[in-house]
LUMNU-464545 format. One record per atom (N, C-alpha, C, O): residue in one letter; x, y, z. Coordinates in steps of 0.001 Angstrom, whole numbers, plus 500000, padded with zeros to 6 digits. Each point is the difference from the previous one (the first is absolute). Example, Ala and Ser with C-alpha at 12.3 -4.5 7.8 and 13.67 -1.06 7.14 Angstrom:
residues 2
A513190494310507800
A499110501190500000
A500900501200500000
A501036499981500665
S498614501069498615
S500820501190500060
S499230501090500730
S500509501108500169
This chain:
residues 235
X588219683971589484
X499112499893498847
X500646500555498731
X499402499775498948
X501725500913501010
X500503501277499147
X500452498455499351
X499353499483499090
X501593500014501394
X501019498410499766
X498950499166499291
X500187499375498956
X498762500688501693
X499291498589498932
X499299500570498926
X499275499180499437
X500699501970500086
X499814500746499234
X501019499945498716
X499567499671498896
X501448500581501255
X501138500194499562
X500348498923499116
X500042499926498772
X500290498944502509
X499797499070499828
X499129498907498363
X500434499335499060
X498233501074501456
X498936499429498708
X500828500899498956
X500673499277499266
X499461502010500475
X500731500746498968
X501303500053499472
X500634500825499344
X499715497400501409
X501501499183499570
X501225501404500632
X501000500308499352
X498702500215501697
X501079500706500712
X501034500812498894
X501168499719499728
X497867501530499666
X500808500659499078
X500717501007500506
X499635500660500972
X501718499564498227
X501100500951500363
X499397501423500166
X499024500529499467
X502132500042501706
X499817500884500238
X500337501331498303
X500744499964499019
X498372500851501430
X499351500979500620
X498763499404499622
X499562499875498856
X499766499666502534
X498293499486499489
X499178501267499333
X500210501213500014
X498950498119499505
X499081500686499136
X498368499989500373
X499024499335499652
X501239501780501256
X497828499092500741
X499288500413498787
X498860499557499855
X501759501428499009
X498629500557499197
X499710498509499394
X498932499431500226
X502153499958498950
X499734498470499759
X499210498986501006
X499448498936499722
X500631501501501101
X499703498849501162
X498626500180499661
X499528499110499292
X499778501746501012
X498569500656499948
X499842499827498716
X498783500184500008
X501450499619498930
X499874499651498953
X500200498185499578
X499514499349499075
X501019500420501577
X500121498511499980
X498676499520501085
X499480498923499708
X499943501835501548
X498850499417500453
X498718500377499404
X498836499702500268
X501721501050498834
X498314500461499074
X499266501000501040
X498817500012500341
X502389500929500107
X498957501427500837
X500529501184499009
X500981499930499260
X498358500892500863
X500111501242499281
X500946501441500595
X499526500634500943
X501362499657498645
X500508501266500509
X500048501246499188
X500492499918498875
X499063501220501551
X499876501409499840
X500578500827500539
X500330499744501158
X499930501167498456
X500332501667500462
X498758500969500082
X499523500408498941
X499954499964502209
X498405500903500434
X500715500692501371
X500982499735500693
X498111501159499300
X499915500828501157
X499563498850501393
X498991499353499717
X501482500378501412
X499482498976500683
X499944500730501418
X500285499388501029
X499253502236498972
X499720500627501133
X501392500191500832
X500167499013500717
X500317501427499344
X501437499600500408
X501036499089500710
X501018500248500646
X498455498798499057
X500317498629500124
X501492500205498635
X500208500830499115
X500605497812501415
X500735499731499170
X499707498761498762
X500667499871498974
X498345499421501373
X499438498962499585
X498343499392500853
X499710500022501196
X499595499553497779
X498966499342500526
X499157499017499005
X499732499983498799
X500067499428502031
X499282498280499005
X498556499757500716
X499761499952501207
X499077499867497354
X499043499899500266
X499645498342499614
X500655499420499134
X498466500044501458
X499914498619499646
X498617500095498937
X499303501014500014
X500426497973499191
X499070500643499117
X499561498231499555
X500617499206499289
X498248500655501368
X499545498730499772
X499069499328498699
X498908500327499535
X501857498810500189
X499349499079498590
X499526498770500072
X500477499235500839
X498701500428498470
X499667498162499728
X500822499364500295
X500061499367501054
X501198500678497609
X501161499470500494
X500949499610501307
X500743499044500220
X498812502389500711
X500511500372501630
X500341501428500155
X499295501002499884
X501682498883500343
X500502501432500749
X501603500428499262
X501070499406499861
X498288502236499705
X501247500304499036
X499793501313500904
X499089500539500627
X502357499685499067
X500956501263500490
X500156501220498674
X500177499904498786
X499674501114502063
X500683501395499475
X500495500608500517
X499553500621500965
X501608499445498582
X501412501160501104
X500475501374499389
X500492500152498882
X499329500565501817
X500045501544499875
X501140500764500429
X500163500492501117
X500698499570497786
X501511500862501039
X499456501959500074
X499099500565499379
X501211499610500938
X499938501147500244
X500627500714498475
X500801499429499260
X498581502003500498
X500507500165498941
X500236501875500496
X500191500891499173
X499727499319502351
X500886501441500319
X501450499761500436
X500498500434501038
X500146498781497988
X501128499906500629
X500532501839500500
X499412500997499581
X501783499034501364
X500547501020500336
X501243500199499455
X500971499613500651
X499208500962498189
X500807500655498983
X501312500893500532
X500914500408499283
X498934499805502265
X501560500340500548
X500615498722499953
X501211500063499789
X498171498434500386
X501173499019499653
X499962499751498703
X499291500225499019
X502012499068501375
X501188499494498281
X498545498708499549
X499306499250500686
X500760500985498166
X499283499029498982
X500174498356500710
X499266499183500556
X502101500920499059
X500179498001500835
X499179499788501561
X499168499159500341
X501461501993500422
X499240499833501232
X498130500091500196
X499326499459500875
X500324501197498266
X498388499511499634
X499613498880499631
X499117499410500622
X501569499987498103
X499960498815499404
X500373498830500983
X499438498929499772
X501419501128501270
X500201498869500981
X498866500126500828
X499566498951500475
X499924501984499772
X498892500448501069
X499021499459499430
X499276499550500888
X500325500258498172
X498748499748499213
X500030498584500114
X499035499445500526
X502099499768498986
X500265498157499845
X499844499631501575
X499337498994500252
X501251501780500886
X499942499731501451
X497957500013500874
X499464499474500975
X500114501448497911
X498676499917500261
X499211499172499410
X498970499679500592
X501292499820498214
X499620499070499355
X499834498767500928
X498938499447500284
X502497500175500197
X499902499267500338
X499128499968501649
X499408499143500655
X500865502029499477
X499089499767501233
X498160499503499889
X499362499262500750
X500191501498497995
X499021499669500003
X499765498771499628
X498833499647500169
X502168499267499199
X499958498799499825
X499810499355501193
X499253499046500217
X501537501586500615
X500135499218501514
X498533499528500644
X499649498918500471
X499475502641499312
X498687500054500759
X499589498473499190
X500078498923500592
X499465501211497925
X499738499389499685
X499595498633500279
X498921499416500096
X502944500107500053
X500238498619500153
X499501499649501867
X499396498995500378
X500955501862500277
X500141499634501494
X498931500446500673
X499811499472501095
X498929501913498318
X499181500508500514
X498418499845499189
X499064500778499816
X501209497785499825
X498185500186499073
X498880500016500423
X499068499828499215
X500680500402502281
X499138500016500412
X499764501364500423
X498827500170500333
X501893500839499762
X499840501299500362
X499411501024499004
X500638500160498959
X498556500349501167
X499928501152499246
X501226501291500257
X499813501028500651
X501444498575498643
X500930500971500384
X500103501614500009
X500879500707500493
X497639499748498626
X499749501563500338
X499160500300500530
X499576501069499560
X499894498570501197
X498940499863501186
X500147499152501144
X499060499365500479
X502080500618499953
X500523499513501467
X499798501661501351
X500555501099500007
X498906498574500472
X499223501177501171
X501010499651501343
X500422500984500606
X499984497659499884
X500710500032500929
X501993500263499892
X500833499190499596
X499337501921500820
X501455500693499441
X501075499249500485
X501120500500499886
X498689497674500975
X501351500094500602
X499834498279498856
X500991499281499871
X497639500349499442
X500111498825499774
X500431500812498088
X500913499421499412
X498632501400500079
X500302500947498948
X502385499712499984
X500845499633499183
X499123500848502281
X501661500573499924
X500579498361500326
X501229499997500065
X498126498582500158
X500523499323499800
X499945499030498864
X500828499117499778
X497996501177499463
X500143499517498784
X501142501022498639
X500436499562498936
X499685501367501461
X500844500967499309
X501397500003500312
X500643500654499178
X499962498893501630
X501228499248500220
X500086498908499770
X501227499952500075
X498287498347499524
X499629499525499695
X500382499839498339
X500897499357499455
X497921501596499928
X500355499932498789
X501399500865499952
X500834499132499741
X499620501687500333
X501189500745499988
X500985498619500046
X500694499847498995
X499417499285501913
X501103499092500774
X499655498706498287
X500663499231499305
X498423501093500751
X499583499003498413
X500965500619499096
X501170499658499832
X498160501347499576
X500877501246499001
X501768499802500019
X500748500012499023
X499613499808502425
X501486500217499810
X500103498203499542
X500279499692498842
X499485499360502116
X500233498992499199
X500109499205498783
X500790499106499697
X497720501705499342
X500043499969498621
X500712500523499336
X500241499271499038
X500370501802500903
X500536500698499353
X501959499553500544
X501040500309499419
X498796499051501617
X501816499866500499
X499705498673500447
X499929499954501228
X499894499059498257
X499667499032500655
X501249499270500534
X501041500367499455
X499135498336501834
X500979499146500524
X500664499912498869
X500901500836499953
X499007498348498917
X500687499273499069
X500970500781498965
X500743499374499244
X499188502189500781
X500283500131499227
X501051501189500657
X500400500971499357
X499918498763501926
X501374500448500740
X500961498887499800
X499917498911500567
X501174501506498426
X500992498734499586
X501032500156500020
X500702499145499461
X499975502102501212
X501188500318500467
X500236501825500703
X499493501121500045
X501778497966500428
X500457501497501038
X499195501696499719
X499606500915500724
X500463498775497657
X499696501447499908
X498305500687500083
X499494501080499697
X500075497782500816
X498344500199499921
X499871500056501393
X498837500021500403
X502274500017500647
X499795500805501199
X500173501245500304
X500325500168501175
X499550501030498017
X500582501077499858
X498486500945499376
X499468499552498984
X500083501390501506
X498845500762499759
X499771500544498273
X499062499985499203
X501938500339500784
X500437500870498440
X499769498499499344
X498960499850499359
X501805499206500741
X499902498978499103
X498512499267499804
X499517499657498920
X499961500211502228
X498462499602499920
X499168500718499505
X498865499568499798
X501516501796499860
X499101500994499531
X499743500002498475
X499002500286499339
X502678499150500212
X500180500016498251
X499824498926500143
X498851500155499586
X501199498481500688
X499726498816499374
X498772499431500490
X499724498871499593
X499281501847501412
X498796499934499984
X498797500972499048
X498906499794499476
X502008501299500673
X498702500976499339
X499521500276501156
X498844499595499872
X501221500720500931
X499451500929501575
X500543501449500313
X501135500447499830
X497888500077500606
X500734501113500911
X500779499784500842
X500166498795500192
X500664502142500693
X501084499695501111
X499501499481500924
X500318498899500450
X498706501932500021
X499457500012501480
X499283497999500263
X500140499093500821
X498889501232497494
X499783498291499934
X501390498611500240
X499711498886500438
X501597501483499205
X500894498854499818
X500531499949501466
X500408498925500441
X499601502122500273
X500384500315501158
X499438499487501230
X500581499893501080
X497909499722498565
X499456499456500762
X500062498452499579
X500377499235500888
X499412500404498298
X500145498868499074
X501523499231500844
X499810499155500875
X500795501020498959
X501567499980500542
X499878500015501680
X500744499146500484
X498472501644500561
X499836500427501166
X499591498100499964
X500849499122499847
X497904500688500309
X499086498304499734
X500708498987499144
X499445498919500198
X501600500945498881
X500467499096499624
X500574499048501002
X500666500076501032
X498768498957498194
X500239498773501022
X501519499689500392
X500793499864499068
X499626500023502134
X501202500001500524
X500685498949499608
X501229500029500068
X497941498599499339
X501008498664499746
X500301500669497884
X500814499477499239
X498454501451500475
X500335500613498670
X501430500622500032
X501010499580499434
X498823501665501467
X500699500682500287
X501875499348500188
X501037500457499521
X498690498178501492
X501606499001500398
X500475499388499445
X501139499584500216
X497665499945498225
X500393499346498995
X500804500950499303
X501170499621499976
X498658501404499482
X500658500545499236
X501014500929500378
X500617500634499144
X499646499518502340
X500996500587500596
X501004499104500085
X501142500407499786
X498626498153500555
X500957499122500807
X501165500124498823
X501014500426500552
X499223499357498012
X501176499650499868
X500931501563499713
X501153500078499576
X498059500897500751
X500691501328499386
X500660500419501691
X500931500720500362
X497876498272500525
X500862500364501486
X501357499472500484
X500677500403500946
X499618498382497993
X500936499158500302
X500974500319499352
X501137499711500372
X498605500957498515
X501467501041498687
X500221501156501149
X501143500048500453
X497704501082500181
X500731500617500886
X500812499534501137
X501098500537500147
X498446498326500879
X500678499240500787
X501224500078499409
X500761500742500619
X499823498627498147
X501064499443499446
X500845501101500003
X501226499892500022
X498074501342499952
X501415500655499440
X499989500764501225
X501092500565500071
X498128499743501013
X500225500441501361
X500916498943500416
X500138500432501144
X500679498413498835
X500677499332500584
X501319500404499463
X500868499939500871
X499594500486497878
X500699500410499133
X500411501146500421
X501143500188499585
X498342500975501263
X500394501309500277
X500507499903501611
X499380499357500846
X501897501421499431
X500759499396501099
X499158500896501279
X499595499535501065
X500283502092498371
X499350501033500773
X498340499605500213
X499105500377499245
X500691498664502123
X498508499553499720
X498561501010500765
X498787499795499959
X502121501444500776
X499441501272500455
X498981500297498599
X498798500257500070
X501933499646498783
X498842500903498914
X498500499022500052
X498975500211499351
X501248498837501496
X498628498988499342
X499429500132501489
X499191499154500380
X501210501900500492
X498753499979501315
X499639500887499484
X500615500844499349
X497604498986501062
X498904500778499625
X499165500420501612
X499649499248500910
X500245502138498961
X499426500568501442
X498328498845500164
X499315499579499068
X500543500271501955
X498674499177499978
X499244500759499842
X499037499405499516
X500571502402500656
X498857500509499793
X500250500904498249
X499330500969499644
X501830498347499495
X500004500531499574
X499829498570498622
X499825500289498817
X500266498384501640
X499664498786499251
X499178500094498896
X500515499768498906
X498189500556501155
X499251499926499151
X500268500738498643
X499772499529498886
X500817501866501427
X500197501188499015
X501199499204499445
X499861499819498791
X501244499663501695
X501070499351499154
X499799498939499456
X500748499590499112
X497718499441501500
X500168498513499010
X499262500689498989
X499910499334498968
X499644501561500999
X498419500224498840
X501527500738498549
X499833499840498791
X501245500772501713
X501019500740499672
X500430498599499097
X500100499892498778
X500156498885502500
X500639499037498747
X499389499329499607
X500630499016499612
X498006500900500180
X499349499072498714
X499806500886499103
X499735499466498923
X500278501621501038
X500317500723498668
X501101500006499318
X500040499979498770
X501168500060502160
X501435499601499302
X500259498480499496
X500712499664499054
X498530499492501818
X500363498856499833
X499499499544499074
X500530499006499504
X498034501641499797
X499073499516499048
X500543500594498971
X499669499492498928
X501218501615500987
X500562500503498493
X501317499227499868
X500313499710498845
X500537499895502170
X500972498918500077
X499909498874499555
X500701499627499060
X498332499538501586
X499984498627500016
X498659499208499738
X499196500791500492
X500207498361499136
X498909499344499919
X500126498711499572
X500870499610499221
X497898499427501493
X499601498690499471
X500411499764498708
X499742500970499286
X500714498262500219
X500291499472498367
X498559499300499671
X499570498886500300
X499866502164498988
X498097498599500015
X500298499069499342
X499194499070499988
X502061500800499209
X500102497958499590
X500443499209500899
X500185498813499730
X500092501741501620
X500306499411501080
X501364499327499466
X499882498784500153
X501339501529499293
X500828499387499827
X500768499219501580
X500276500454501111
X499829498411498347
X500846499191500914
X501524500181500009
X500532500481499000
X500129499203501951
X501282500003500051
X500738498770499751
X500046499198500933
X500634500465497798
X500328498364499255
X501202499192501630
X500016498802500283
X500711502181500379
X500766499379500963
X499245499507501354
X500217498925500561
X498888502034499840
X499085499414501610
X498549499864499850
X499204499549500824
X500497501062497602
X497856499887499975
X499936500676501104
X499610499345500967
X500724502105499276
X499398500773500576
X499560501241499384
X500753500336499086
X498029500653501165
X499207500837499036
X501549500812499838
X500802500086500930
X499409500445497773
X500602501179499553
X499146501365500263
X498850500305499685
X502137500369500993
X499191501533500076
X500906501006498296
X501140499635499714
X498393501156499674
X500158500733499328
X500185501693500456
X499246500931500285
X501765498911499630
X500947501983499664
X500521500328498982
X499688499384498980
X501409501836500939
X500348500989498900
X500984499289499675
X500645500882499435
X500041498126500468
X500915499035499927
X499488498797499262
X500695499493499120
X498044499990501213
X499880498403499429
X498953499348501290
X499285500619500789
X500912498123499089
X499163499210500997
X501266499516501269
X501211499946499789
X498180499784501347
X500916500089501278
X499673498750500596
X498800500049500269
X501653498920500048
X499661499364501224
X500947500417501342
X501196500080500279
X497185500184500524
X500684500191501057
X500981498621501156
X501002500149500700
X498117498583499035
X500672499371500528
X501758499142499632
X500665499183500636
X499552501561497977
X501355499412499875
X500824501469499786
X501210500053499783
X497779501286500333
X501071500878500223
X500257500677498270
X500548501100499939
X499043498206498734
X500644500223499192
X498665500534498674
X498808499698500070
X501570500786499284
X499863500338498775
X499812498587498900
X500989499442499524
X497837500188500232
X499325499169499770
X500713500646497979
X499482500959499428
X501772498154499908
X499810500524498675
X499453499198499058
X499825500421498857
């Protein structure tokens, strides 16, 4: 629902903006005391139909850094958008049963990360990397981290495959091929090791440059553009 959302709102660049969003559906947002809640939305019925008021919390906790409130606040936003869009039949502050409460509250949460990081707007290597989703989303850590955990795996191969094929290339190039075994219980900690290297190394060219000798994708490094299938330095 986050996608067809987005979507109607012509799929705008990241760092989304839910205060706009909520402002573009004609609901109202505030800063109030909301019992210690981080957010809460009352529905408030008219002639017209049914209008929204969203309530961020206004005790923020002043041991965190300013930005990390301010992401906390847009992450709740959007959550309460979520209820909104996906829960209009609930009275969301007066739910009495605690396990149908804790599944509509993951739910909107799983909304929240999508709005705010949506499919479309992972467009290269370096938006697999926690730190990087954090600055070019506007999220907290813990949010990009999970965000990244659920990214869709055919996302994830798209934008690995040609930075996997520049490492391939030059693992064939090194005679000592001992440095490229990786312990199996120790795999995970070294691939997570090289998409961080590989993402400050190497990445997708987003003009998708072609290669004028075979029309195969050019990958981009600290050098220029590469095809891997003729081996050369694309000048």
């Amino acid at each position: 629902m986050a996608n067809e959302l987005l979507r109607e709102l012509g799929n705008p660049p990241p760092p989304i903006d839910p205060f706009w969003i909520a402002l573009e559906m004609g609901w109202k947002v505030a800063y109030d005391d909301v019992r210690g809640a981080a957010g809460m939305t009352y529905k408030i019925k008219k002639k017209s139909g049914m209008k929204y008021a969203i309530f961020i919390s206004d005790k923020a906790d002043l041991s965190f850094p300013e930005d990390t409130i301010y992401r906390r606040d847009r992450f709740t936003l959007a959550h309460e958008i979520g209820h909104i869009l996906m829960h209009p039949k609930f009275e969301w502050n007066q739910i009495a049963d605690p396990e149908l409460d804790s599944k509509i509250e993951v739910e909107a949460n799983w909304f929240a990360s999508r709005l705010l990081m949506p499919d479309y707007a992972f467009q290269s290597v370096m938006d697999l990397t926690a730190t990087s989703v954090m600055a070019k989303f506007d999220v907290n850590l813990s949010a990009a981290k999970k965000r990244l955990d659920k990214l869709d795996e055919r996302i994830k191969e798209r934008l690995t495959q040609e930075v996997s094929l520049f490492y391939g290339w030059q693992q064939e190039h090194i005679e000592d091929k001992s440095l490229f075994v990786i312990p199996e219980n120790d795999f995970k900690y070294y691939s997570e090791i090289f998409m961080m290297e590989a993402a400050a190394m190497a990445e997708v060219d987003m003009e998708l440059r072609i290669c004028r000798h075979c029309e195969d994708v050019l990958i981009r490094d600290w050098f220029g553009y590469f095809c891997v299938s003729c081996v050369l330095y694309d000048i």
